[in-house]
VEXGUTOR-600803 format. One record per residue (C-alpha): residue in one letter; x, y, z; residue number from 1. Coordinates in nm, 2 decimals. Example, Ala and Ser with C-alpha at 12.3 -4.5 7.8 and 13.67 -1.06 7.14 Angstrom:
<atoms>
('A' (1.23 -0.45 0.78) 1);
('S' (1.37 -0.11 0.71) 2);
</atoms>
This chain:
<atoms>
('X' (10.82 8.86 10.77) 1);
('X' (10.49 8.95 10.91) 2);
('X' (10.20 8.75 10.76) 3);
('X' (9.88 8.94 10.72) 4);
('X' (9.60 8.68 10.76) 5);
('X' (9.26 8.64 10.59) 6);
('X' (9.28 8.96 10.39) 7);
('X' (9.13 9.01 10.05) 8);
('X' (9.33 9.25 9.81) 9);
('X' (9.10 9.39 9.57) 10);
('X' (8.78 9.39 9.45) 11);
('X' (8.85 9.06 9.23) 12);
('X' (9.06 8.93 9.55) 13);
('X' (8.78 8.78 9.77) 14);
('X' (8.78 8.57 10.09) 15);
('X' (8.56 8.28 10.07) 16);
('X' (8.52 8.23 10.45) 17);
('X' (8.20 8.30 10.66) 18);
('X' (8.21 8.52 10.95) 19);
('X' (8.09 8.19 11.16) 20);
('X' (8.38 7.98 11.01) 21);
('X' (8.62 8.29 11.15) 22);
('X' (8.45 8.32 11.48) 23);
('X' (8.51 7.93 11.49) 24);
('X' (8.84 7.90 11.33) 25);
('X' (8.98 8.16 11.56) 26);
('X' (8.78 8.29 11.85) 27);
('X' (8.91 8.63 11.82) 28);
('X' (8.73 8.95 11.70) 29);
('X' (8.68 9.01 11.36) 30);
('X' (8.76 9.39 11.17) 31);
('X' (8.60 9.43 10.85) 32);
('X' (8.62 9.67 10.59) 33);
('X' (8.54 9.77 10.18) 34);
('X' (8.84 9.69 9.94) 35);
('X' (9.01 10.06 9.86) 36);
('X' (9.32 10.17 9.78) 37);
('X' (9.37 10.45 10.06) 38);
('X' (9.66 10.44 10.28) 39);
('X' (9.40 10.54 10.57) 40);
('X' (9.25 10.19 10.48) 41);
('X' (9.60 9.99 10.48) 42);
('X' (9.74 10.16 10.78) 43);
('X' (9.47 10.08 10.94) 44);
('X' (9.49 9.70 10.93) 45);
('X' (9.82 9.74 11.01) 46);
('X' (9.76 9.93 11.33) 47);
('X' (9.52 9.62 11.37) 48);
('X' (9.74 9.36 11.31) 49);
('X' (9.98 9.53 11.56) 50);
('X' (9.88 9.68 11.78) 51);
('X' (9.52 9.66 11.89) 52);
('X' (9.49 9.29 11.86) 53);
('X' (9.76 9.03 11.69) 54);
('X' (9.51 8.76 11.67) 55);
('X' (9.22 8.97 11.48) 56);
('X' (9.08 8.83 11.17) 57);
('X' (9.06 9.10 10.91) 58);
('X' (8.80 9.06 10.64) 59);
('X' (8.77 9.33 10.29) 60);
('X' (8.55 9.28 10.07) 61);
('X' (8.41 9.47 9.71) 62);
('X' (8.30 9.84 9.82) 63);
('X' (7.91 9.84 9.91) 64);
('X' (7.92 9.41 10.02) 65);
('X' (7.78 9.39 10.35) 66);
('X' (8.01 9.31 10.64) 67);
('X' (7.92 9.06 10.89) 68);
('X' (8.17 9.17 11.10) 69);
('X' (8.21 9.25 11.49) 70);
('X' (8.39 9.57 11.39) 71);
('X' (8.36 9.78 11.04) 72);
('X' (8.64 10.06 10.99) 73);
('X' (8.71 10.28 10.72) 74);
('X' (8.35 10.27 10.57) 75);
('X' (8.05 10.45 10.60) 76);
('X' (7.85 10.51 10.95) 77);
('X' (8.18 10.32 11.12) 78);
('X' (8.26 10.47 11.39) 79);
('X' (8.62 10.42 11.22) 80);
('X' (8.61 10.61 10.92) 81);
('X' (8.80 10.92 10.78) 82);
('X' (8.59 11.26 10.83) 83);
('X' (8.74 11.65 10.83) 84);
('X' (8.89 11.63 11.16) 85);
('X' (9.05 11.33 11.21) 86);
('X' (9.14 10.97 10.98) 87);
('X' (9.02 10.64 11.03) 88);
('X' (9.35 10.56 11.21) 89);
('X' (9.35 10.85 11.46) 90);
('X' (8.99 10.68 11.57) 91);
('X' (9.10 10.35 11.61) 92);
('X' (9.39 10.47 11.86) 93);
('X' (9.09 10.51 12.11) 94);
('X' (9.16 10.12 12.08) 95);
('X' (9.48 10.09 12.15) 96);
('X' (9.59 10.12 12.55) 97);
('X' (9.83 10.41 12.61) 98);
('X' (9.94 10.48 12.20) 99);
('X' (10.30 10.57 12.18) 100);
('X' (10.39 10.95 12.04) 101);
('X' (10.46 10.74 11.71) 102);
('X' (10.16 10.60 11.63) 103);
('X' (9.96 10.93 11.73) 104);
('X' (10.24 11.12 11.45) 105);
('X' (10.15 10.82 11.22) 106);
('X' (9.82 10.94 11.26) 107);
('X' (9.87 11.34 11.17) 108);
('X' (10.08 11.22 10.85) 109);
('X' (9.80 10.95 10.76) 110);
('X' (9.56 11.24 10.80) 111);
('X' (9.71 11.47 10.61) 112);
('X' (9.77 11.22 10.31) 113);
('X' (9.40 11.18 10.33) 114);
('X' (9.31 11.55 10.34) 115);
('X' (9.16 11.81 10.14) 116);
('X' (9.47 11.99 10.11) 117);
('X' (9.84 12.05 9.88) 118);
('X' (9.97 12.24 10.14) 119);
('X' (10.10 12.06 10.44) 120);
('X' (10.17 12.39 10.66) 121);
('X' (10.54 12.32 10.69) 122);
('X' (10.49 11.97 10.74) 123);
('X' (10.68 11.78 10.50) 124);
('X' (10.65 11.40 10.63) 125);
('X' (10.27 11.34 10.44) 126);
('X' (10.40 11.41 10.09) 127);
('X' (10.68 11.23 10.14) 128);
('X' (10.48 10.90 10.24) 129);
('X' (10.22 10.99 9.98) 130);
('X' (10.46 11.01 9.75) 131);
('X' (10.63 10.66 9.84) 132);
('X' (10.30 10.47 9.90) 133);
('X' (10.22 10.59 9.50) 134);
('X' (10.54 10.46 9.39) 135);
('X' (10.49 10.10 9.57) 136);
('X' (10.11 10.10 9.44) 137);
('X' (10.21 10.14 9.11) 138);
('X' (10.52 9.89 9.16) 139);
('X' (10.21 9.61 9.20) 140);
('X' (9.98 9.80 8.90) 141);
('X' (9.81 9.96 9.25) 142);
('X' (9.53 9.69 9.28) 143);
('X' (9.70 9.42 9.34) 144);
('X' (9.96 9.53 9.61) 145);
('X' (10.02 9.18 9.82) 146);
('X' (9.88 9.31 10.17) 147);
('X' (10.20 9.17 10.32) 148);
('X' (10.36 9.49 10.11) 149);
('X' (10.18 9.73 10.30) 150);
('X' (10.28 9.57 10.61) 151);
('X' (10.61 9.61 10.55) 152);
('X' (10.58 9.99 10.47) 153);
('X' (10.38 10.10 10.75) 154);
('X' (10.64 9.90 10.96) 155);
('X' (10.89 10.11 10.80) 156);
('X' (10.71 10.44 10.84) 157);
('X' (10.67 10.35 11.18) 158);
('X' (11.02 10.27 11.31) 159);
('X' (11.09 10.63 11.12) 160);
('X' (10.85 10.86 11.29) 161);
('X' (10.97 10.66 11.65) 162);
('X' (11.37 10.73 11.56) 163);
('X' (11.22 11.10 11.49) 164);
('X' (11.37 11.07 11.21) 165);
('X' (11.33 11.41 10.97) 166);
('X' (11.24 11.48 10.62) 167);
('X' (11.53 11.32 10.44) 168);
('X' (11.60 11.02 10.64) 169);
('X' (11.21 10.95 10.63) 170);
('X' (11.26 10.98 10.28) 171);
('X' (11.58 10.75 10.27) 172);
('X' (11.45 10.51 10.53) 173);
('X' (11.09 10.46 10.29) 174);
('X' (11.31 10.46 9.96) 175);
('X' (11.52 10.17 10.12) 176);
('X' (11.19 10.01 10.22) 177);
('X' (11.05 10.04 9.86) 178);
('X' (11.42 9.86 9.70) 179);
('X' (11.36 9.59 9.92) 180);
('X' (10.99 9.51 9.90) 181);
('X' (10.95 9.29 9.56) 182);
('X' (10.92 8.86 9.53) 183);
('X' (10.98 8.85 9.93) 184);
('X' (10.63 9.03 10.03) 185);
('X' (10.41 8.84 9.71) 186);
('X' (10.12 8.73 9.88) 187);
('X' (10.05 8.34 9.93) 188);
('X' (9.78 8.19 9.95) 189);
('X' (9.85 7.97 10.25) 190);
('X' (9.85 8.29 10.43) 191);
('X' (9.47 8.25 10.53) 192);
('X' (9.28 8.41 10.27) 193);
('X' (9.15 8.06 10.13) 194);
('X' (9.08 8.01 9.72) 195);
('X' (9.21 8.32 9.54) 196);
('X' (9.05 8.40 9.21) 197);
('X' (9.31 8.64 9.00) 198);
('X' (9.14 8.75 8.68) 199);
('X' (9.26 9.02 8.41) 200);
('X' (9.43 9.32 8.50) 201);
('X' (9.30 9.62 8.34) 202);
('X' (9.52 9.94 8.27) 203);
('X' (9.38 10.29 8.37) 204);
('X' (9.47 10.54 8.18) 205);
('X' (9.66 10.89 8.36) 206);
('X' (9.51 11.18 8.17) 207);
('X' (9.69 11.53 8.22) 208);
('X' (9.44 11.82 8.37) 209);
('X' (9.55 12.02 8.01) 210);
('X' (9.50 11.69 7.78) 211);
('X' (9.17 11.71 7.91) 212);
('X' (9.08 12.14 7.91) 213);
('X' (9.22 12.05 7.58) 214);
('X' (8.96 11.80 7.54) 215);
('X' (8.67 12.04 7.64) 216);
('X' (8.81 12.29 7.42) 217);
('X' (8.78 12.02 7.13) 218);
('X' (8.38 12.00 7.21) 219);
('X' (8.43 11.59 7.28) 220);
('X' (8.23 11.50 7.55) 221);
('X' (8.41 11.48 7.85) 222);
('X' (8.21 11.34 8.19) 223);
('X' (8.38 11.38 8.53) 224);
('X' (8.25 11.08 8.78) 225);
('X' (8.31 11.25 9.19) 226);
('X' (8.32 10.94 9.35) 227);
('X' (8.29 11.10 9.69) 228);
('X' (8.01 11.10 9.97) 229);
('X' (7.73 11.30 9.88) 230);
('X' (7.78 11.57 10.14) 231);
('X' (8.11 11.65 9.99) 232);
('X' (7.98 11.64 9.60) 233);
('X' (7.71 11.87 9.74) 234);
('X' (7.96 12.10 9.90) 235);
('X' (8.15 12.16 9.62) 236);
('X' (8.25 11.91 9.25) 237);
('X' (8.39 11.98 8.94) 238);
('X' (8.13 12.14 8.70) 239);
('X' (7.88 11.89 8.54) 240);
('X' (8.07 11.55 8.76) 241);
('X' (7.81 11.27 8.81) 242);
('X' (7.84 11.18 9.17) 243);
('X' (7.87 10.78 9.17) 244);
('X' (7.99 10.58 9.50) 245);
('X' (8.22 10.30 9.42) 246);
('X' (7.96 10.05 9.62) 247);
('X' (7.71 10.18 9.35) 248);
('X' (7.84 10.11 9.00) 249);
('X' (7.63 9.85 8.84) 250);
('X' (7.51 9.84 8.48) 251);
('X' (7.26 10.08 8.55) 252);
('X' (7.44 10.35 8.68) 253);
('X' (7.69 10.35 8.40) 254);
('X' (7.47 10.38 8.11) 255);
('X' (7.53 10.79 8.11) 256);
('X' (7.87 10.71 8.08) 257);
('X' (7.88 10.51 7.78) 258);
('X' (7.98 10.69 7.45) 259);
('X' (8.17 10.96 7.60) 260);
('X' (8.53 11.03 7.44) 261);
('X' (8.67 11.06 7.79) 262);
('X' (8.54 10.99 8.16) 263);
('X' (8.74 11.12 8.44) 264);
('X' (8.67 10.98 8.77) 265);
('X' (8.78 11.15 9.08) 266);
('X' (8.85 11.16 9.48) 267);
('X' (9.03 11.37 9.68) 268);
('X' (9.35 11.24 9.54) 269);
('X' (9.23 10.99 9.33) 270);
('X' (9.32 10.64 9.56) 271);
('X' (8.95 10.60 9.52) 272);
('X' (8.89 10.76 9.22) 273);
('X' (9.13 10.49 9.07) 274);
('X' (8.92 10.19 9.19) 275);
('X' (8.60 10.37 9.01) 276);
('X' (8.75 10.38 8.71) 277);
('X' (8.88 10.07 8.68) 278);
('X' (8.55 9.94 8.81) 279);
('X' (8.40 10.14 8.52) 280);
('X' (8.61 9.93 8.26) 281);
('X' (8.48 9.65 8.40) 282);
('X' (8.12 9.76 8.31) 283);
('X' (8.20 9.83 7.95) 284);
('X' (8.29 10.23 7.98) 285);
('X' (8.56 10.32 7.76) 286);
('X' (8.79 10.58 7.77) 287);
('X' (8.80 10.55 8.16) 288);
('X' (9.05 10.76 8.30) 289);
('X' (9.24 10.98 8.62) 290);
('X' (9.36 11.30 8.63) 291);
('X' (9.74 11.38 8.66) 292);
('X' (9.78 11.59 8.89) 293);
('X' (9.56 11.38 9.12) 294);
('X' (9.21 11.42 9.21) 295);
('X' (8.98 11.72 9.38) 296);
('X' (9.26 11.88 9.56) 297);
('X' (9.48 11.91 9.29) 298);
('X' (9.19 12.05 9.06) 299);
('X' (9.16 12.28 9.31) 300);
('X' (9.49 12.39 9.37) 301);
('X' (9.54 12.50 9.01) 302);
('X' (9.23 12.74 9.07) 303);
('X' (9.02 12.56 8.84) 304);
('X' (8.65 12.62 8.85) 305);
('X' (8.43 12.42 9.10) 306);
('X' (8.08 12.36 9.16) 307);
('X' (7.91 12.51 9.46) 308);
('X' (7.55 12.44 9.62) 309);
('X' (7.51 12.81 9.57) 310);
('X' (7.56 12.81 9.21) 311);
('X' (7.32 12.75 8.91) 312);
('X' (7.50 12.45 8.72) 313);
('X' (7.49 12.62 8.41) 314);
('X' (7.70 12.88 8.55) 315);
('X' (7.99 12.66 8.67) 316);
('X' (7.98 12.50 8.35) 317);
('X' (8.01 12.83 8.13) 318);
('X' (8.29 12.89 8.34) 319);
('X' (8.51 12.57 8.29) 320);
('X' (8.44 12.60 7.95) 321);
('X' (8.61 12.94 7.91) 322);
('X' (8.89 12.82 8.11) 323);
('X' (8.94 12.52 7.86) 324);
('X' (8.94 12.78 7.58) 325);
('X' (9.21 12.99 7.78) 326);
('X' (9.36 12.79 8.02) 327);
('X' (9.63 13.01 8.10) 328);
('X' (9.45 13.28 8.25) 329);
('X' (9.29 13.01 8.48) 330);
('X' (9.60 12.78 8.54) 331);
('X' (9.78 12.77 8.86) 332);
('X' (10.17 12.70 8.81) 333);
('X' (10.16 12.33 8.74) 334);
('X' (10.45 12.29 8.87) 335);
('X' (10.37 12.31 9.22) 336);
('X' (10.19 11.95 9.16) 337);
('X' (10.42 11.73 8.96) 338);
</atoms>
């Protein structure tokens, strides 16, 4: 088994090290990075771990902590980090010396996971690894997946997309990975990570997109939290969403929140928009939630109103309100995203 050193796994899972102490405890460069529940993120540190450098030092911490770190990926202004074109993964190739045709296919199917887009344009191999990597997240209550679990399923993925192997043995070869990854890939603390602080778990709630036009409908208050960068809230949100990072949830910025019947936080497909809410628990908002179907795209999908820069607010919000009180003539076949 592959041991994935010096990683912390959520939020509450923190490294106590100091970037000197790693410098000095292992001479080797040091990759840093914001807790998140992406696979971009994970595969990342896997591509790290094996292929750019075996002996890096990998350090993730809480969303917004600074990193003292010779190389940040998968946050913002990282040279490393997910944008329209191309993942965080894709980038870091540019680091590895001569990539094999795998790991550059790893990188269109980690991309398209991560994009702003349902339809996969005949390629079937991202929703089939988006639809395992949900299933083993939610095996481990999602944030607290021992890192040495995601290690073994990019491994997996990756001897896959090197056999070439096609939809359903993809599908076979990650459903095999998922029945054997349980006690044998909990994460140990004498793997490198030093003192280890567990505390509570706390349940999100899955709402479904009709529970909550029904909500609307109702007249409870309902807020949607975009928890995406502010170009992409600009470009286009869900009527009425409060755009609120993950690195900037404090006490302050929740105290809109409080009192609503229902607040809905959102990504793209919700990895992120999971860790908000949760995070939002934390800081006393009830009733925090996700949407089922996931996220922005799916919302989207299912033609329901957005948000645009060119719209008055008011507008957008007349809108979703007549499409809670008649959701049928605004629904997309549901179907297509369950």
């Amino acid at each position: 088994m592959k041991l994935w050193h010096g990683l912390a796994l959520s939020a509450l899972l923190i490294a106590t090290f100091s970037y000197a102490s790693l410098i000095d405890s292992f001479g080797g460069e040091v990759y840093g990075t914001w807790q998140s529940l992406e696979p971009d993120s994970w595969a990342s540190v896997w591509l790290i771990r094996t292929h750019i450098d075996a002996n890096a030092d990998i350090v993730i911490r809480p969303a917004g902590s600074r990193l003292e770190v010779d190389t940040p990926f998968a946050t913002p202004n990282s040279p490393y980090t997910r944008d329209k074109h191309s993942s965080g993964f894709e980038k870091l190739l540019d680091r590895v010396e001569e990539p094999d045709s795998a790991l550059i296919r790893m990188g269109e199917i980690v991309h398209g996971m991560e994009s702003a887009t349902w339809s996969f344009e005949g390629d079937e191999a991202p929703r089939i690894v988006e639809q395992a990597y949900r299933t083993l997240q939610a095996r481990f209550d999602q944030q607290y997946v021992p890192a040495t679990c995601y290690g073994q399923f990019f491994d997996t993925l990756y001897q896959s997309v090197k056999q070439e192997d096609g939809p359903v043995q993809m599908s076979r070869a990650l459903d095999g990975a998922l029945a054997n990854i349980s006690a044998d890939c909990e994460w140990s603390s004498a793997g490198g990570a030093g003192d280890i602080a567990l505390r509570e778990k706390n349940h999100v709630e899955t709402v479904q997109v009709a529970d909550i036009l029904s909500s609307i409908a109702a007249g409870r208050k309902v807020i949607f939290v975009d928890t995406r960068e502010t170009q992409e809230f600009e470009e286009s949100h869900i009527p009425g969403a409060i755009n609120i990072k993950l690195r900037d949830i404090n006490d302050k910025s929740v105290v809109a929140l409080k009192g609503a019947d229902l607040v809905i936080s959102y990504c793209l497909k919700d990895f992120r928009g999971y860790e908000v809410a949760r995070k939002l628990m934390h800081h006393g908002v009830e009733n925090s939630a996700i949407m089922d179907p996931h996220g922005y795209v799916a919302w989207r999908s299912l033609g329901l109103p957005l948000a645009t820069e060119n719209e008055l607010s008011v507008s957008a919000l007349a809108r979703l309100d007549s499409c809670a009180q008649d959701p049928v003539k605004c629904l997309n076949n549901l179907s297509n995203f369950t």
